[in-house]
N, C-alpha and C positions, 0 to 999 in steps of 0.2 A: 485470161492470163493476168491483164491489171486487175481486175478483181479479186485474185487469188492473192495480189501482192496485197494489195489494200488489207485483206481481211488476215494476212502473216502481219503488216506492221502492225495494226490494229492488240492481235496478240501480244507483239514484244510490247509494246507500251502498256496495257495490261500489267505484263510481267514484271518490267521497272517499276511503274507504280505498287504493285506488292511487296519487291524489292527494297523499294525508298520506304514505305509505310513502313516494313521489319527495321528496318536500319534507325528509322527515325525512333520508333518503337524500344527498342533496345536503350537507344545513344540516352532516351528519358528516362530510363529504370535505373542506368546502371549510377546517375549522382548520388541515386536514393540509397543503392544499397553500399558505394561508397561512404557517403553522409554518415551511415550507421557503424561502418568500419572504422572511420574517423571517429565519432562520436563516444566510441567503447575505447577507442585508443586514448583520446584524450583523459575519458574516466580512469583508466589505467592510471595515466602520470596525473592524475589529480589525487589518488587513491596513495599512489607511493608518496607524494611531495607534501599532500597536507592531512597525514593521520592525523587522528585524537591524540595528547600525548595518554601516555598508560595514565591508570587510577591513582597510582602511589603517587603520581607530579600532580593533579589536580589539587588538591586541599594547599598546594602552595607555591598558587598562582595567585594570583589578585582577582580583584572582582571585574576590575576594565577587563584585563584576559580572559576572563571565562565566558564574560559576557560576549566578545568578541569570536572566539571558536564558539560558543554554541550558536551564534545567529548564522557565523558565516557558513557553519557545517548543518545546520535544518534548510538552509535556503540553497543547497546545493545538488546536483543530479551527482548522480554515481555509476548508472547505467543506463544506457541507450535503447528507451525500447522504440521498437517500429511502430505499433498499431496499441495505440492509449485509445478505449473506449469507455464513453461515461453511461455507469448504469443507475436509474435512477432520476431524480429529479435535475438539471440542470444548476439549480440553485443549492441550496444547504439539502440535504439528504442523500445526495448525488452521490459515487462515488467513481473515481477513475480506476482502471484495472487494465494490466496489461496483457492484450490478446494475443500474443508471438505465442506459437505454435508451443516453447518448450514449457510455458508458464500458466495456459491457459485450460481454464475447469474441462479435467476430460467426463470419461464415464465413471459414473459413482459417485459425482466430488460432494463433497460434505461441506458446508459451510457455517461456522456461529458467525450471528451478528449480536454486537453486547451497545445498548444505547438506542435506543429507536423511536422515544417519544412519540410516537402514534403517525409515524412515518415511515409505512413499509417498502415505500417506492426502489431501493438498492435490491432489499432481500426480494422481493417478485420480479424485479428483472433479470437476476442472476439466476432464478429459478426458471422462468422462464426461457431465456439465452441460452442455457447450457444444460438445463435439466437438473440441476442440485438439488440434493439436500438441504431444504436452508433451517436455522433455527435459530428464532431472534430470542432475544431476554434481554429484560426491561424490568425492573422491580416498582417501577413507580407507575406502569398505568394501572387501571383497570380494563383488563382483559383475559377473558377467561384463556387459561391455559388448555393448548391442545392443537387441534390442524386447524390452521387457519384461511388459507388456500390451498391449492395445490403445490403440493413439497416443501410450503411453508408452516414451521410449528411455532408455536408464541410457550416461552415461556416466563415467568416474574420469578427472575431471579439477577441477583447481582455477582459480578465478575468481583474477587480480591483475593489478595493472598493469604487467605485460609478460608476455611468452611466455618461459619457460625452464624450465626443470627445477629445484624449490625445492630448495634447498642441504639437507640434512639429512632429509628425508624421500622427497626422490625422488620426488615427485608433477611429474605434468605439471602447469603453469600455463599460462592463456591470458589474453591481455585478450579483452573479449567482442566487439570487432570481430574479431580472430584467431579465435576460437570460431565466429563463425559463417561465413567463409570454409570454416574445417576441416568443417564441417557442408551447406556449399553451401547455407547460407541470405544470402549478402550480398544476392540481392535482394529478402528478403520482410521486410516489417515483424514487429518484435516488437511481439506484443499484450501482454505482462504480463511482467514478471520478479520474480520472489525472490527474497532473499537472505537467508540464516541463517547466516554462516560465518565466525561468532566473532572479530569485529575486523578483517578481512581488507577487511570492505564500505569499511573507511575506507581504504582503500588504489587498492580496483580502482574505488570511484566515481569520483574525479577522473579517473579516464582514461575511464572509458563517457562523463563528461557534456563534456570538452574534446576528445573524437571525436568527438562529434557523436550517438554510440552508442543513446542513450533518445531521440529526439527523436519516435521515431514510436511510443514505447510509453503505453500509455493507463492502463495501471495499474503503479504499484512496492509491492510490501510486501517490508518490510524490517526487521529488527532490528538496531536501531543501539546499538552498544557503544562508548562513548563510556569506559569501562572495566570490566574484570569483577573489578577488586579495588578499594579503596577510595579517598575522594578523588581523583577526578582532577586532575593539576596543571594548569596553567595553558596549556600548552603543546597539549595534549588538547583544553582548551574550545573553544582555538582552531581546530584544526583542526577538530572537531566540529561547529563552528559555520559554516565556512567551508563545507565542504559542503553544510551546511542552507540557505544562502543560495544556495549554486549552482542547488541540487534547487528553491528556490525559482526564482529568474530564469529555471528551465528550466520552469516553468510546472505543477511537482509541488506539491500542494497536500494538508494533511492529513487525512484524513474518517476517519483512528481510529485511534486511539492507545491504549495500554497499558502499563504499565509490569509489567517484570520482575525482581517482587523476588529471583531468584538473586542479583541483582548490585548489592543494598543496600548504604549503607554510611550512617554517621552523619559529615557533615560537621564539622568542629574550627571553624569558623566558625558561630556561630549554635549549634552542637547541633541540626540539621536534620536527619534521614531522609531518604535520597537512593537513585536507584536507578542504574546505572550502565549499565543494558540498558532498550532500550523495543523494543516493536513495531510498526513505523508499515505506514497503509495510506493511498498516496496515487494520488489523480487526477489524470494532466495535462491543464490545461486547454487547453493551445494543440496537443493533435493535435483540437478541437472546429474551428480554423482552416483545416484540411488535410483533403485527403481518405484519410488512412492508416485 
Protein backbone atom coordinates (compact mmCIF):
# COMPACT_ATOMS: atom_id res chain seq x y z
CA UNK A 1 0.00 0.00 0.00
CA UNK A 2 2.87 2.63 0.79
CA UNK A 3 4.30 1.65 -2.22
CA UNK A 4 1.51 2.14 -4.31
CA UNK A 5 1.28 5.73 -2.74
CA UNK A 6 4.99 6.37 -3.46
CA UNK A 7 4.73 5.29 -7.05
CA UNK A 8 0.81 7.74 -7.38
CA UNK A 9 3.05 10.65 -5.92
CA UNK A 10 5.84 9.94 -7.91
CA UNK A 11 3.32 10.13 -11.07
CA UNK A 12 1.72 13.60 -9.91
CA UNK A 13 5.03 15.20 -9.65
CA UNK A 14 5.96 13.79 -13.10
CA UNK A 15 2.79 15.49 -14.24
CA UNK A 16 3.36 19.08 -12.52
CA UNK A 17 6.60 18.97 -13.89
CA UNK A 18 5.29 18.57 -17.58
CA UNK A 19 2.72 20.99 -16.38
CA UNK A 20 5.34 23.70 -15.37
CA UNK A 21 7.69 22.85 -18.34
CA UNK A 22 4.22 23.64 -20.90
CA UNK A 23 3.40 26.82 -18.89
CA UNK A 24 6.99 27.83 -18.73
CA UNK A 25 7.16 26.90 -22.52
CA UNK A 26 4.32 29.01 -23.42
CA UNK A 27 4.82 32.12 -20.95
CA UNK A 28 8.65 32.18 -23.53
CA UNK A 29 6.87 32.20 -26.83
CA UNK A 30 4.32 34.25 -26.30
CA UNK A 31 6.84 38.06 -25.74
CA UNK A 32 8.14 36.92 -29.03
CA UNK A 33 5.09 36.69 -30.76
CA UNK A 34 3.88 39.78 -28.99
CA UNK A 35 7.32 41.50 -29.70
CA UNK A 36 6.33 41.09 -33.33
CA UNK A 37 2.59 42.40 -32.87
CA UNK A 38 4.08 45.39 -31.29
CA UNK A 39 6.81 45.64 -33.80
CA UNK A 40 4.28 45.83 -36.85
CA UNK A 41 2.17 48.04 -34.74
CA UNK A 42 4.74 50.50 -34.07
CA UNK A 43 5.67 50.29 -38.08
CA UNK A 44 2.20 51.18 -38.69
CA UNK A 45 2.38 54.67 -36.73
CA UNK A 46 5.78 55.16 -38.15
CA UNK A 47 4.28 54.47 -41.71
CA UNK A 48 1.28 57.10 -41.03
CA UNK A 49 3.45 59.84 -39.00
CA UNK A 50 6.51 59.98 -41.14
CA UNK A 51 5.62 59.51 -45.03
CA UNK A 52 7.83 60.74 -47.82
CA UNK A 53 6.28 64.02 -48.59
CA UNK A 54 4.80 63.37 -52.51
CA UNK A 55 7.29 64.19 -55.62
CA UNK A 56 5.57 67.59 -56.51
CA UNK A 57 7.08 69.08 -52.63
CA UNK A 58 10.49 67.44 -53.09
CA UNK A 59 12.22 69.80 -55.77
CA UNK A 60 11.26 72.60 -53.12
CA UNK A 61 12.75 71.43 -50.13
CA UNK A 62 16.33 72.42 -49.50
CA UNK A 63 19.15 70.26 -49.54
CA UNK A 64 19.47 70.09 -45.22
CA UNK A 65 15.80 68.65 -45.84
CA UNK A 66 16.22 66.17 -48.25
CA UNK A 67 19.35 65.20 -46.96
CA UNK A 68 17.62 64.71 -43.75
CA UNK A 69 14.40 62.47 -44.91
CA UNK A 70 16.48 60.51 -47.11
CA UNK A 71 19.02 59.27 -44.27
CA UNK A 72 16.40 59.03 -41.68
CA UNK A 73 13.98 57.11 -44.01
CA UNK A 74 17.01 54.42 -45.55
CA UNK A 75 18.02 53.81 -41.92
CA UNK A 76 14.66 52.89 -41.01
CA UNK A 77 12.45 49.40 -40.50
CA UNK A 78 8.89 49.38 -41.73
CA UNK A 79 8.20 45.90 -41.05
CA UNK A 80 8.69 43.40 -38.57
CA UNK A 81 9.86 40.33 -39.73
CA UNK A 82 10.36 37.13 -37.38
CA UNK A 83 13.12 34.89 -38.92
CA UNK A 84 16.05 37.25 -40.92
CA UNK A 85 18.36 34.50 -42.35
CA UNK A 86 21.69 35.55 -44.00
CA UNK A 87 22.38 33.55 -47.32
CA UNK A 88 25.72 33.71 -48.37
CA UNK A 89 28.91 34.95 -47.10
CA UNK A 90 28.80 36.65 -43.76
CA UNK A 91 30.59 39.49 -44.89
CA UNK A 92 30.11 41.58 -48.28
CA UNK A 93 28.24 39.05 -50.56
CA UNK A 94 25.92 37.90 -48.07
CA UNK A 95 22.54 38.75 -48.15
CA UNK A 96 19.57 38.85 -45.45
CA UNK A 97 16.20 37.58 -46.61
CA UNK A 98 13.20 37.18 -44.84
CA UNK A 99 12.08 33.48 -44.01
CA UNK A 100 8.08 34.11 -42.48
CA UNK A 101 6.25 31.64 -44.00
CA UNK A 102 4.16 34.40 -46.27
CA UNK A 103 7.49 35.77 -47.99
CA UNK A 104 9.50 32.93 -48.26
CA UNK A 105 10.89 31.08 -51.77
CA UNK A 106 8.16 28.38 -52.12
CA UNK A 107 8.07 25.79 -55.23
CA UNK A 108 9.26 26.95 -58.41
CA UNK A 109 10.64 30.41 -57.09
CA UNK A 110 12.78 31.99 -59.81
CA UNK A 111 15.45 34.29 -58.85
CA UNK A 112 17.75 37.13 -60.81
CA UNK A 113 20.72 38.09 -59.26
CA UNK A 114 22.34 41.42 -61.22
CA UNK A 115 26.06 42.23 -59.66
CA UNK A 116 28.10 39.17 -58.57
CA UNK A 117 31.74 39.96 -59.28
CA UNK A 118 32.87 36.32 -59.06
CA UNK A 119 30.89 35.91 -55.74
CA UNK A 120 28.23 33.30 -56.06
CA UNK A 121 28.09 32.60 -52.50
CA UNK A 122 23.93 34.42 -52.01
CA UNK A 123 22.79 32.87 -55.49
CA UNK A 124 24.06 28.92 -54.41
CA UNK A 125 22.72 29.26 -51.09
CA UNK A 126 19.38 30.38 -52.18
CA UNK A 127 19.44 27.55 -54.61
CA UNK A 128 20.41 25.45 -52.41
CA UNK A 129 17.86 26.50 -49.27
CA UNK A 130 15.01 26.43 -51.16
CA UNK A 131 15.53 24.74 -54.50
CA UNK A 132 15.34 27.97 -56.96
CA UNK A 133 15.83 28.95 -59.99
CA UNK A 134 18.64 31.22 -59.74
CA UNK A 135 20.26 33.33 -62.66
CA UNK A 136 23.14 35.72 -61.84
CA UNK A 137 24.31 38.33 -64.63
CA UNK A 138 27.21 40.15 -64.39
CA UNK A 139 28.74 41.91 -67.71
CA UNK A 140 32.01 42.48 -66.49
CA UNK A 141 33.47 38.84 -65.63
CA UNK A 142 34.66 36.49 -67.75
CA UNK A 143 32.49 33.57 -67.49
CA UNK A 144 31.28 31.59 -69.87
CA UNK A 145 27.48 31.73 -70.02
CA UNK A 146 25.21 28.93 -69.30
CA UNK A 147 24.56 26.24 -65.97
CA UNK A 148 26.85 26.83 -63.67
CA UNK A 149 25.85 24.69 -60.81
CA UNK A 150 23.03 23.15 -59.99
CA UNK A 151 19.80 25.71 -60.67
CA UNK A 152 22.42 28.23 -61.11
CA UNK A 153 22.83 30.00 -64.55
CA UNK A 154 25.64 32.75 -65.35
CA UNK A 155 24.85 35.20 -67.54
CA UNK A 156 27.07 38.58 -68.89
CA UNK A 157 24.72 40.85 -69.17
CA UNK A 158 23.78 44.28 -67.56
CA UNK A 159 20.52 45.26 -65.78
CA UNK A 160 19.26 49.33 -67.12
CA UNK A 161 16.57 50.98 -68.46
CA UNK A 162 16.55 49.99 -71.91
CA UNK A 163 18.02 47.30 -74.20
CA UNK A 164 21.09 48.27 -76.05
CA UNK A 165 24.54 47.86 -76.07
CA UNK A 166 26.22 50.35 -73.30
CA UNK A 167 28.32 52.94 -75.23
CA UNK A 168 32.02 52.37 -74.02
CA UNK A 169 32.16 49.03 -72.61
CA UNK A 170 30.13 47.07 -74.91
CA UNK A 171 28.14 45.16 -72.41
CA UNK A 172 24.85 44.00 -73.37
CA UNK A 173 22.02 45.81 -71.52
CA UNK A 174 18.46 44.72 -70.74
CA UNK A 175 15.56 46.12 -68.96
CA UNK A 176 14.46 43.21 -66.92
CA UNK A 177 10.93 42.73 -68.67
CA UNK A 178 13.38 42.33 -71.95
CA UNK A 179 15.71 39.89 -69.72
CA UNK A 180 13.12 37.79 -69.14
CA UNK A 181 11.47 37.52 -72.56
CA UNK A 182 15.27 36.74 -73.74
CA UNK A 183 15.22 33.93 -70.87
CA UNK A 184 11.56 32.57 -71.73
CA UNK A 185 10.47 33.46 -68.30
CA UNK A 186 7.50 36.24 -69.30
CA UNK A 187 5.23 33.86 -67.71
CA UNK A 188 6.66 32.83 -64.37
CA UNK A 189 6.66 35.06 -61.50
CA UNK A 190 9.87 36.43 -60.11
CA UNK A 191 10.13 35.21 -56.43
CA UNK A 192 13.36 37.59 -55.31
CA UNK A 193 15.60 39.95 -57.03
CA UNK A 194 19.09 41.56 -56.22
CA UNK A 195 20.78 44.07 -57.10
CA UNK A 196 24.43 45.13 -56.36
CA UNK A 197 25.35 47.18 -59.57
CA UNK A 198 26.88 50.29 -58.27
CA UNK A 199 24.34 53.10 -59.14
CA UNK A 200 22.98 51.54 -62.23
CA UNK A 201 19.73 50.30 -59.46
CA UNK A 202 18.86 54.15 -59.81
CA UNK A 203 18.46 53.89 -63.33
CA UNK A 204 16.87 50.37 -64.19
CA UNK A 205 14.32 50.63 -61.03
CA UNK A 206 12.15 53.19 -62.44
CA UNK A 207 11.51 51.20 -65.48
CA UNK A 208 11.08 47.55 -63.51
CA UNK A 209 8.42 49.48 -61.23
CA UNK A 210 6.50 51.63 -64.25
CA UNK A 211 6.37 48.17 -66.23
CA UNK A 212 4.78 46.74 -63.89
CA UNK A 213 8.05 44.40 -63.60
CA UNK A 214 8.24 43.69 -59.33
CA UNK A 215 4.72 43.38 -58.94
CA UNK A 216 4.80 39.70 -58.36
CA UNK A 217 8.29 39.66 -56.60
CA UNK A 218 8.06 38.92 -52.68
CA UNK A 219 11.39 39.89 -51.85
CA UNK A 220 13.90 42.87 -53.17
CA UNK A 221 17.50 43.21 -51.56
CA UNK A 222 19.14 45.84 -52.76
CA UNK A 223 21.97 48.29 -52.29
CA UNK A 224 21.08 51.61 -52.87
CA UNK A 225 23.87 54.16 -53.86
CA UNK A 226 22.47 57.29 -53.61
CA UNK A 227 26.36 58.28 -54.08
CA UNK A 228 29.80 56.60 -53.73
CA UNK A 229 31.72 59.94 -53.42
CA UNK A 230 30.83 62.53 -51.27
CA UNK A 231 27.77 64.92 -50.50
CA UNK A 232 25.28 64.09 -52.60
CA UNK A 233 23.54 67.20 -54.20
CA UNK A 234 20.33 68.01 -54.31
CA UNK A 235 19.40 66.62 -57.38
CA UNK A 236 20.45 62.85 -56.31
CA UNK A 237 18.28 63.26 -52.97
CA UNK A 238 15.71 63.73 -55.19
CA UNK A 239 15.84 61.07 -57.27
CA UNK A 240 16.73 58.81 -54.49
CA UNK A 241 13.93 59.61 -52.72
CA UNK A 242 11.71 59.44 -55.64
CA UNK A 243 12.28 55.80 -55.95
CA UNK A 244 11.91 55.15 -52.29
CA UNK A 245 8.53 56.20 -52.48
CA UNK A 246 7.69 54.34 -55.79
CA UNK A 247 9.32 50.94 -53.99
CA UNK A 248 6.96 52.18 -51.36
CA UNK A 249 3.40 52.58 -53.25
CA UNK A 250 4.57 49.39 -54.74
CA UNK A 251 4.03 47.75 -51.60
CA UNK A 252 8.25 47.16 -50.83
CA UNK A 253 8.61 47.65 -47.33
CA UNK A 254 12.00 47.62 -45.10
CA UNK A 255 12.83 44.63 -42.72
CA UNK A 256 16.80 45.43 -42.94
CA UNK A 257 18.85 47.72 -43.35
CA UNK A 258 22.59 48.52 -43.18
CA UNK A 259 24.70 50.93 -43.90
CA UNK A 260 27.87 50.83 -46.11
CA UNK A 261 30.49 52.67 -44.80
CA UNK A 262 32.79 52.43 -48.24
CA UNK A 263 30.68 55.09 -49.25
CA UNK A 264 31.08 57.68 -46.18
CA UNK A 265 31.27 60.95 -46.32
CA UNK A 266 31.26 63.99 -43.69
CA UNK A 267 28.37 66.26 -44.64
CA UNK A 268 29.40 70.45 -44.82
CA UNK A 269 25.93 70.87 -43.32
CA UNK A 270 25.89 70.23 -39.72
CA UNK A 271 29.35 68.19 -39.70
CA UNK A 272 27.40 64.81 -39.84
CA UNK A 273 28.82 61.35 -40.95
CA UNK A 274 26.90 60.11 -43.68
CA UNK A 275 27.03 57.03 -45.84
CA UNK A 276 26.21 57.21 -49.40
CA UNK A 277 25.61 53.22 -49.90
CA UNK A 278 23.06 51.11 -47.81
CA UNK A 279 21.81 47.71 -48.09
CA UNK A 280 18.30 47.21 -48.00
CA UNK A 281 16.10 44.08 -47.69
CA UNK A 282 12.62 44.44 -48.49
CA UNK A 283 9.07 42.60 -48.29
CA UNK A 284 6.29 43.20 -50.65
CA UNK A 285 3.41 43.27 -48.86
CA UNK A 286 0.60 43.44 -51.58
CA UNK A 287 1.86 39.99 -53.49
CA UNK A 288 0.11 38.69 -49.55
CA UNK A 289 -3.18 40.09 -51.94
CA UNK A 290 -2.59 37.78 -54.91
CA UNK A 291 -1.99 34.49 -55.40
CA UNK A 292 1.78 34.86 -57.13
Amino acid sequence: MHVCRIRRNIVCYIVLLLLLFCCVFIYLRRPKREESLHVQTENQIWKEKCLLPSKVELPNLPHSKLASLYHEYISSLQFGCDSIIRLGEEADGGWDICDDTPYRPGAQCLVYSFGIDYDFSFDDAIAKKYGCEVHSFDPSMKVKEGLRTKNVWFHPYAIGPNTQIQRGSHWPMFTLKDLKIKLNHQNRPLTAVKLDVEEWEMFALPNMISAGNLKSVKQLLLEFHITMRPEPDKQRYIRGLNILIDLFDEGFKIFWTKKNLFCRFTSLEGDIERTGCHELSFVNINTLKTDL
